[in-house]
TORPA-4810 file (N, C-alpha, C, O; in nm, 3 decimals):
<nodes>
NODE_1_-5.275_-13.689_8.664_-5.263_-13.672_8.521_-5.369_-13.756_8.450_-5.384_-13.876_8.475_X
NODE_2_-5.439_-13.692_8.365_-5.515_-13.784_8.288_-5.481_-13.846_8.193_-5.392_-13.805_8.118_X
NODE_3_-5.563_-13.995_8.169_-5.501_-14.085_8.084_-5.566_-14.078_7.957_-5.677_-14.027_7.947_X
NODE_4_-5.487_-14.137_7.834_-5.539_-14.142_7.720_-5.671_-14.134_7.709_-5.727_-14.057_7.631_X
NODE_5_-5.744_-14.227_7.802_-5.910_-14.310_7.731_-5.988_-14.187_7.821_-6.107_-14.180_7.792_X
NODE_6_-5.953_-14.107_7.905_-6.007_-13.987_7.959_-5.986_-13.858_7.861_-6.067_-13.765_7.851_X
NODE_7_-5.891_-13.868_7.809_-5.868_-13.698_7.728_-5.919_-13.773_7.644_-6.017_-13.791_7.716_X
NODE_8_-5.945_-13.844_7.539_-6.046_-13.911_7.437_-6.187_-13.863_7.464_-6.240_-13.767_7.409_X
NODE_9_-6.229_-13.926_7.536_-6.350_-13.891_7.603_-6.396_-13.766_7.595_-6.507_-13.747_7.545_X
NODE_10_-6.284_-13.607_7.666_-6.322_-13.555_7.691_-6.315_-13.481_7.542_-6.406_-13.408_7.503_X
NODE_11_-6.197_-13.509_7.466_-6.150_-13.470_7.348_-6.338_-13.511_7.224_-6.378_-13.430_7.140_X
NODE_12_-6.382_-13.593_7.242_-6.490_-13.672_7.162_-6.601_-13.551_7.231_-6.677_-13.487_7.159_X
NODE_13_-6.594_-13.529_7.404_-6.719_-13.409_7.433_-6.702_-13.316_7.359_-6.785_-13.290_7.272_X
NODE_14_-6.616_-13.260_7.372_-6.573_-13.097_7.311_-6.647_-13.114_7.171_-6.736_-13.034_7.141_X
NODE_15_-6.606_-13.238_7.066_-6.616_-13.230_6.960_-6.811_-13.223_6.910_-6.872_-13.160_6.824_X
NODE_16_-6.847_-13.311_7.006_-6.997_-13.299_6.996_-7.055_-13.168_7.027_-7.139_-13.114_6.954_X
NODE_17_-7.013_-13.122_7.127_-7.041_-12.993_7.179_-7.063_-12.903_7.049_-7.168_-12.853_7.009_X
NODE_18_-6.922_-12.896_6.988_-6.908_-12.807_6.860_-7.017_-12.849_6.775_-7.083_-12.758_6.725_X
NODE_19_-7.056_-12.997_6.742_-7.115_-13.042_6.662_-7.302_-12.945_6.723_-7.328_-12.827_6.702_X
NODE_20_-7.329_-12.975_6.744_-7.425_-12.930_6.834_-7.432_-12.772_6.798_-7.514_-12.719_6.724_X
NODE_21_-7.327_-12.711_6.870_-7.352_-12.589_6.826_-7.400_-12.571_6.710_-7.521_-12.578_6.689_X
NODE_22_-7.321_-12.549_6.628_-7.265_-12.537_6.461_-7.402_-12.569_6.389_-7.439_-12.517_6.284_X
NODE_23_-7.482_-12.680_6.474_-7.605_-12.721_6.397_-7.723_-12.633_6.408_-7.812_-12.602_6.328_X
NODE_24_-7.694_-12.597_6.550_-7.792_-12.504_6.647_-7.803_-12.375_6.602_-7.910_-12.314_6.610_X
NODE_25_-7.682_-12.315_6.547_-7.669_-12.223_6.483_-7.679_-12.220_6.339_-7.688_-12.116_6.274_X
NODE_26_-7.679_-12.276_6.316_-7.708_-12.316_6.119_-7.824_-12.303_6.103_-7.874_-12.228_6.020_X
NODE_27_-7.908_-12.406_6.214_-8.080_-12.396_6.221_-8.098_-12.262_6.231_-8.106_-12.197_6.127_X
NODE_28_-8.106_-12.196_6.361_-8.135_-12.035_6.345_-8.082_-11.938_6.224_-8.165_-11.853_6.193_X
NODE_29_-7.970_-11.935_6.157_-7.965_-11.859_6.000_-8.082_-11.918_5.955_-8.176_-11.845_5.924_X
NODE_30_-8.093_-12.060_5.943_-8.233_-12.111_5.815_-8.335_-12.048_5.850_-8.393_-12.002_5.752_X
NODE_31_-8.401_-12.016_5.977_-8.482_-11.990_5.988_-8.537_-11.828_6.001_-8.651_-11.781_6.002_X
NODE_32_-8.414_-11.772_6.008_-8.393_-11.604_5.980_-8.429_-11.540_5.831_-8.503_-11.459_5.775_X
NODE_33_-8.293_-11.660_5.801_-8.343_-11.666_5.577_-8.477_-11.692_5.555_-8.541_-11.591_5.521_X
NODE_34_-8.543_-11.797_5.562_-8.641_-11.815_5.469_-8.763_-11.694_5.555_-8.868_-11.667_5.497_X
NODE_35_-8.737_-11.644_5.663_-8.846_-11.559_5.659_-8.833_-11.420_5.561_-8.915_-11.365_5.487_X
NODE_36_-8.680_-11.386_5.599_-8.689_-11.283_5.511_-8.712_-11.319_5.370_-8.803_-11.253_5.321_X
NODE_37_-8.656_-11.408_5.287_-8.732_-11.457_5.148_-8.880_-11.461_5.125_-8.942_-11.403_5.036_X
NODE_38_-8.913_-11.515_5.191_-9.046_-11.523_5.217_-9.124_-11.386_5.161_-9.188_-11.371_5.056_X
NODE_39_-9.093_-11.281_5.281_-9.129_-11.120_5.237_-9.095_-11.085_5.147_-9.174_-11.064_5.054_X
NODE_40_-8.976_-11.065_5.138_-8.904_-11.008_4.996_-8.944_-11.079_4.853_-8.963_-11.020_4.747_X
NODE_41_-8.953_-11.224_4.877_-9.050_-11.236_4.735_-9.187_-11.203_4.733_-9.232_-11.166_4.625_X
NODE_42_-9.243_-11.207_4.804_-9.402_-11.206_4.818_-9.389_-11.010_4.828_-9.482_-10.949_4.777_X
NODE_43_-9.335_-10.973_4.858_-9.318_-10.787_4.787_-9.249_-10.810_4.641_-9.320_-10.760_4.553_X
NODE_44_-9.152_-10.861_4.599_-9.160_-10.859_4.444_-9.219_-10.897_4.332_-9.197_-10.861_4.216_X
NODE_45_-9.336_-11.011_4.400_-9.439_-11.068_4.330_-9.507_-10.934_4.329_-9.523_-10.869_4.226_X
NODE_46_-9.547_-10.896_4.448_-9.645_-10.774_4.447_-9.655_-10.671_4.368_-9.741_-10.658_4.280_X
NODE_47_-9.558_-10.586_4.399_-9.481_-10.505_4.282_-9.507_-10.527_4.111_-9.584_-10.484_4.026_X
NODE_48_-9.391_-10.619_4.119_-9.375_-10.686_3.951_-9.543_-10.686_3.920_-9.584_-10.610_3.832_X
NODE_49_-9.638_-10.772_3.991_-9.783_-10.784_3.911_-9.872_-10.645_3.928_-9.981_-10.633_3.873_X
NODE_50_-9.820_-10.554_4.003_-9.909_-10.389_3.986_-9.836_-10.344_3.874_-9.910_-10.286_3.793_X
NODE_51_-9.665_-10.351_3.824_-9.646_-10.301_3.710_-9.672_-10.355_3.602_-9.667_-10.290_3.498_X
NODE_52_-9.714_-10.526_3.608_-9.738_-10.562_3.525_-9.909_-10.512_3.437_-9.939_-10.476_3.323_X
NODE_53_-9.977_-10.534_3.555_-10.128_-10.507_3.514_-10.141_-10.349_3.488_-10.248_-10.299_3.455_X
NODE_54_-10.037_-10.286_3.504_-10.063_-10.145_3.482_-9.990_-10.135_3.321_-10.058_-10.087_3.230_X
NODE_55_-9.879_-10.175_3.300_-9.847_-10.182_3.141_-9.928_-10.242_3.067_-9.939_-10.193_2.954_X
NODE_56_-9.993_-10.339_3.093_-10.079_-10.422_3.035_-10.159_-10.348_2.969_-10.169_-10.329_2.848_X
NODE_57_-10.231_-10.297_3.078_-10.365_-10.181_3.065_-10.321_-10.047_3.008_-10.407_-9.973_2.960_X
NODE_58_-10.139_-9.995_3.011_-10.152_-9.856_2.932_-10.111_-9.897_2.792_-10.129_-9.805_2.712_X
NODE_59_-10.044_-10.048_2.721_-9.982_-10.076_2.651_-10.091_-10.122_2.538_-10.127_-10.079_2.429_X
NODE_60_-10.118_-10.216_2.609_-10.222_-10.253_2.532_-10.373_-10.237_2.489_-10.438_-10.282_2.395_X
NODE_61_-10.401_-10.159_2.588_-10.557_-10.115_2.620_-10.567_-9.949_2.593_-10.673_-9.886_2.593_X
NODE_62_-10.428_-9.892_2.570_-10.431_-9.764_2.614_-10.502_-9.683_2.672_-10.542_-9.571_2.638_X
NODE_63_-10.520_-9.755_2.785_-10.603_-9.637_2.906_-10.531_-9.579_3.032_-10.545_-9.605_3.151_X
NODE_64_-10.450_-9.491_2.966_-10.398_-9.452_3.028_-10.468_-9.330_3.079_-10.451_-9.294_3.195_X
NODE_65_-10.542_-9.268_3.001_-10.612_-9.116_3.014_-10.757_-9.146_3.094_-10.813_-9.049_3.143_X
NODE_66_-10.830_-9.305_3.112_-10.861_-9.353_3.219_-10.855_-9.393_3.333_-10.819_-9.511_3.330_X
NODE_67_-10.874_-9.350_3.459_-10.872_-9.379_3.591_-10.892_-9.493_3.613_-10.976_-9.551_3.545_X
NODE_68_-10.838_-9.544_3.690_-10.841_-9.693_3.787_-10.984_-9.697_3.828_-11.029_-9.611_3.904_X
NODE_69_-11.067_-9.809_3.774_-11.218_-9.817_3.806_-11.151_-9.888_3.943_-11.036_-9.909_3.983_X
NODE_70_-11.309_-9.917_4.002_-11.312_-9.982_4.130_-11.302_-10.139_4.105_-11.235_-10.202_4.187_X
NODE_71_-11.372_-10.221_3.984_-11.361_-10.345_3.925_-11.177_-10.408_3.866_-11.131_-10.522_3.859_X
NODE_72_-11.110_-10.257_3.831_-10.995_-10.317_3.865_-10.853_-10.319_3.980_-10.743_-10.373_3.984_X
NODE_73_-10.940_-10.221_4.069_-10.848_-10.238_4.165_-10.933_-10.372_4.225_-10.865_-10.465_4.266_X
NODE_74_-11.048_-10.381_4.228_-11.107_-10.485_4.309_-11.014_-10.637_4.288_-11.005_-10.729_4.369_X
NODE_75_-10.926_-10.618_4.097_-10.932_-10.769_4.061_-10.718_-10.803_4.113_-10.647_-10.903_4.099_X
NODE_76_-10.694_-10.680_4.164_-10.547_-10.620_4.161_-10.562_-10.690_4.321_-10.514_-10.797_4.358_X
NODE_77_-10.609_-10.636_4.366_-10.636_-10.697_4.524_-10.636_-10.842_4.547_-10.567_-10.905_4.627_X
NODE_78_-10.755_-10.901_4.437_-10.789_-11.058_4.502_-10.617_-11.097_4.446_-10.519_-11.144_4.504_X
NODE_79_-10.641_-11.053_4.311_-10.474_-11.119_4.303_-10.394_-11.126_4.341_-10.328_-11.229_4.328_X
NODE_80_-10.334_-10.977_4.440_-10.234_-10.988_4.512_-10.249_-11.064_4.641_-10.148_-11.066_4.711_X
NODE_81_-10.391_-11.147_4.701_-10.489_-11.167_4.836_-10.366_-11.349_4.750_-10.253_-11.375_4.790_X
NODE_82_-10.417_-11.408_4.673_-10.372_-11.495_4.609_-10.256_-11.529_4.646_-10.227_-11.617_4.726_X
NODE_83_-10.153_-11.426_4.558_-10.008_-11.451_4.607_-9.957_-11.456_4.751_-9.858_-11.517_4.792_X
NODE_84_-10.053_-11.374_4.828_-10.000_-11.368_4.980_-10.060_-11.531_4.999_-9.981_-11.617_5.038_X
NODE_85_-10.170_-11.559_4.975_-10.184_-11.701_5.027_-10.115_-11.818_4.969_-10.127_-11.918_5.040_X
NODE_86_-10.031_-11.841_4.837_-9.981_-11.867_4.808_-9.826_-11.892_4.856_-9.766_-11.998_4.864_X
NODE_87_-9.774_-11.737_4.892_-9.652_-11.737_4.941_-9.670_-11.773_5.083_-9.562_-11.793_5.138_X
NODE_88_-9.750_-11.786_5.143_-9.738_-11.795_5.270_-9.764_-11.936_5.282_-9.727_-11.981_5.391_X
NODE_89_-9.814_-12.017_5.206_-9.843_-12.113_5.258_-9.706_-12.229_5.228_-9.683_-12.327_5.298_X
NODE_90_-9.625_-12.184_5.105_-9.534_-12.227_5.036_-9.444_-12.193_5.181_-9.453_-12.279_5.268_X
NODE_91_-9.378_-12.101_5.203_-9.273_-12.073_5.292_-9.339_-12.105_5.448_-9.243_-12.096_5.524_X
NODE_92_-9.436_-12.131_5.511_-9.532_-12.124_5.602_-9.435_-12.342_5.659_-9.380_-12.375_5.764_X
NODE_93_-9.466_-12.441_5.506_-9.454_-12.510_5.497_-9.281_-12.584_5.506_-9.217_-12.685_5.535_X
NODE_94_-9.274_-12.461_5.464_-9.079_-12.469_5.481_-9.024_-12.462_5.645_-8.953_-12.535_5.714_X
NODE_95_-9.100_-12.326_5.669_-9.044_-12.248_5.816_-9.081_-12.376_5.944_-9.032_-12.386_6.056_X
NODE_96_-9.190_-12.466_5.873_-9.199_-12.527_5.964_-9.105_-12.679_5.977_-9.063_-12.728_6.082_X
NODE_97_-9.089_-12.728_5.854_-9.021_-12.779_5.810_-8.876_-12.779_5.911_-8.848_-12.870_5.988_X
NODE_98_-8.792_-12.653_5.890_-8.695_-12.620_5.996_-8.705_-12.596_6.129_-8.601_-12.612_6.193_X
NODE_99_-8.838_-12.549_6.208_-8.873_-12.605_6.315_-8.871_-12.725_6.420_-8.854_-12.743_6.540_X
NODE_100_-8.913_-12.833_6.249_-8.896_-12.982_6.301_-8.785_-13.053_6.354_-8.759_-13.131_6.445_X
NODE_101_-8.695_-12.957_6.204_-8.537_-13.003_6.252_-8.483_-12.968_6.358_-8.413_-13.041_6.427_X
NODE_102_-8.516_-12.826_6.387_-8.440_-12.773_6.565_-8.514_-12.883_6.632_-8.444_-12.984_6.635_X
NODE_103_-8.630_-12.900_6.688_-8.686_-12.972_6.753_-8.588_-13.136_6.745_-8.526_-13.169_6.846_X
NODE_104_-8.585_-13.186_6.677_-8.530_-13.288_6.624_-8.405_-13.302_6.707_-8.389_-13.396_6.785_X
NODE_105_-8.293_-13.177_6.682_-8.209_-13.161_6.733_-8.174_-13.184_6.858_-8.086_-13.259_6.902_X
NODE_106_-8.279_-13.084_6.937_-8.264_-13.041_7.068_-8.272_-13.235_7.117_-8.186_-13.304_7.172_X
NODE_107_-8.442_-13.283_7.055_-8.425_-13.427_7.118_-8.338_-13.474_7.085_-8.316_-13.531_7.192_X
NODE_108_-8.213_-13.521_6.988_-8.139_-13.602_6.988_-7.981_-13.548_7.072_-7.883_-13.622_7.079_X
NODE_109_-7.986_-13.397_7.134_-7.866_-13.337_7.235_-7.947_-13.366_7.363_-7.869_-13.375_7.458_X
NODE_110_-8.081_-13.384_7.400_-8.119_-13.510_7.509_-8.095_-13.588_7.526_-8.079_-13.618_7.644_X
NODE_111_-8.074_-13.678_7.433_-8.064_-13.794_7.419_-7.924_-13.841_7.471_-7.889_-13.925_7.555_X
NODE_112_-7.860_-13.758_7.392_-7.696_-13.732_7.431_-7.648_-13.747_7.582_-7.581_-13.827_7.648_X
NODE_113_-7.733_-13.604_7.605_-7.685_-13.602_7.718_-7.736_-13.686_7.816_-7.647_-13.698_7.900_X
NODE_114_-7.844_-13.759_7.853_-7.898_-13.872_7.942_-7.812_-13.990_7.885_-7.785_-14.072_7.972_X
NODE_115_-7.759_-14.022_7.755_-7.630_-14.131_7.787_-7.540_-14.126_7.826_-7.467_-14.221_7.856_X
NODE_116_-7.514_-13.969_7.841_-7.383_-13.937_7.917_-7.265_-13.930_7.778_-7.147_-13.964_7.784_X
NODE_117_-7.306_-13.901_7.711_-7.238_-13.891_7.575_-7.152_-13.729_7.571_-7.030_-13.718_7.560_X
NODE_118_-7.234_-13.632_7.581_-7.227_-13.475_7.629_-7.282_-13.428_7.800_-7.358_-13.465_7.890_X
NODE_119_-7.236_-13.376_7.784_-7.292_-13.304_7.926_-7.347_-13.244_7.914_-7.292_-13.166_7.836_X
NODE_120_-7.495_-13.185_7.951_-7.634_-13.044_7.926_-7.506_-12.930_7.943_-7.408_-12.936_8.017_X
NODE_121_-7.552_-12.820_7.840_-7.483_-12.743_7.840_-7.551_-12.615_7.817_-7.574_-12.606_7.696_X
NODE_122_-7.596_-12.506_7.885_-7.697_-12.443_7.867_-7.685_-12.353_7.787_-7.790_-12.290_7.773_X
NODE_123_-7.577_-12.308_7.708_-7.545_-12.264_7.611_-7.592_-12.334_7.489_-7.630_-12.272_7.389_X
NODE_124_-7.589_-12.449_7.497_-7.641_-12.536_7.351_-7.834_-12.504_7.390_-7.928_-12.455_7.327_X
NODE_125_-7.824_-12.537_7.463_-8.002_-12.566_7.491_-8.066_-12.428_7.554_-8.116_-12.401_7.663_X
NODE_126_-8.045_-12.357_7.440_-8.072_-12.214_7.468_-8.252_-12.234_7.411_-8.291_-12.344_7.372_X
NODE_127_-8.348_-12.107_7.416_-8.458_-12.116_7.379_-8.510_-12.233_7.319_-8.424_-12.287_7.249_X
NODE_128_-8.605_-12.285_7.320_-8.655_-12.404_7.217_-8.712_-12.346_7.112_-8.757_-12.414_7.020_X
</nodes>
């Protein structure tokens, strides 16, 4: 029969274990989310500024009964070239950001487990 300071023990593994998970898995949503944000704003930036520069130009300029020169798709492009470098570098900076933390993680469920705190569990220490 096991004694108190043993089911403690094992009662305190389990709990890290969970802990571990729960984190392991939290990290992977973050890092699922901000990619899709990432796209999805950087397509609504996109969007929003072709309808914008196009009202612009039938609203105010009324050229509408004018064709799209080549000078303004040329300036529609760098702009949207902009936002992609923009958004990417903004979320680029994040994604890695949460990288650090899995990383972080994984070393401190090493750490764990070489004190003998948890036991390697290959379920926790799935892909790096």
């Amino acid at each position: 029969m096991m004694n108190n300071r043993e089911r403690d023990l094992s009662s305190l593994d389990a709990l890290e274990k969970a802990f571990f998970r729960i984190e392991f898995a939290r990290i992977a949503v973050q890092e699922r989310m901000i990619i899709k944000i990432g796209l999805y704003s950087f397509a609504a930036a996109s969007i929003l500024w072709w309808f914008y520069y196009f009202v612009i130009q039938t609203v105010l300029y009324g050229r509408l009964s004018r064709p799209l020169s080549l000078h303004d798709f040329k300036f529609i492009v760098v702009v949207n070239l902009i936002l992609l470098f923009l958004w990417c570098s903004v979320f680029l900076i994040v994604y890695l950001g949460i990288r650090y933390k899995k990383q972080h993680m994984h070393e401190l469920y090493k750490e764990y487990s070489r004190l003998g705190n948890v036991k390697e569990d290959p379920e926790i220490m799935w892909k790096k």
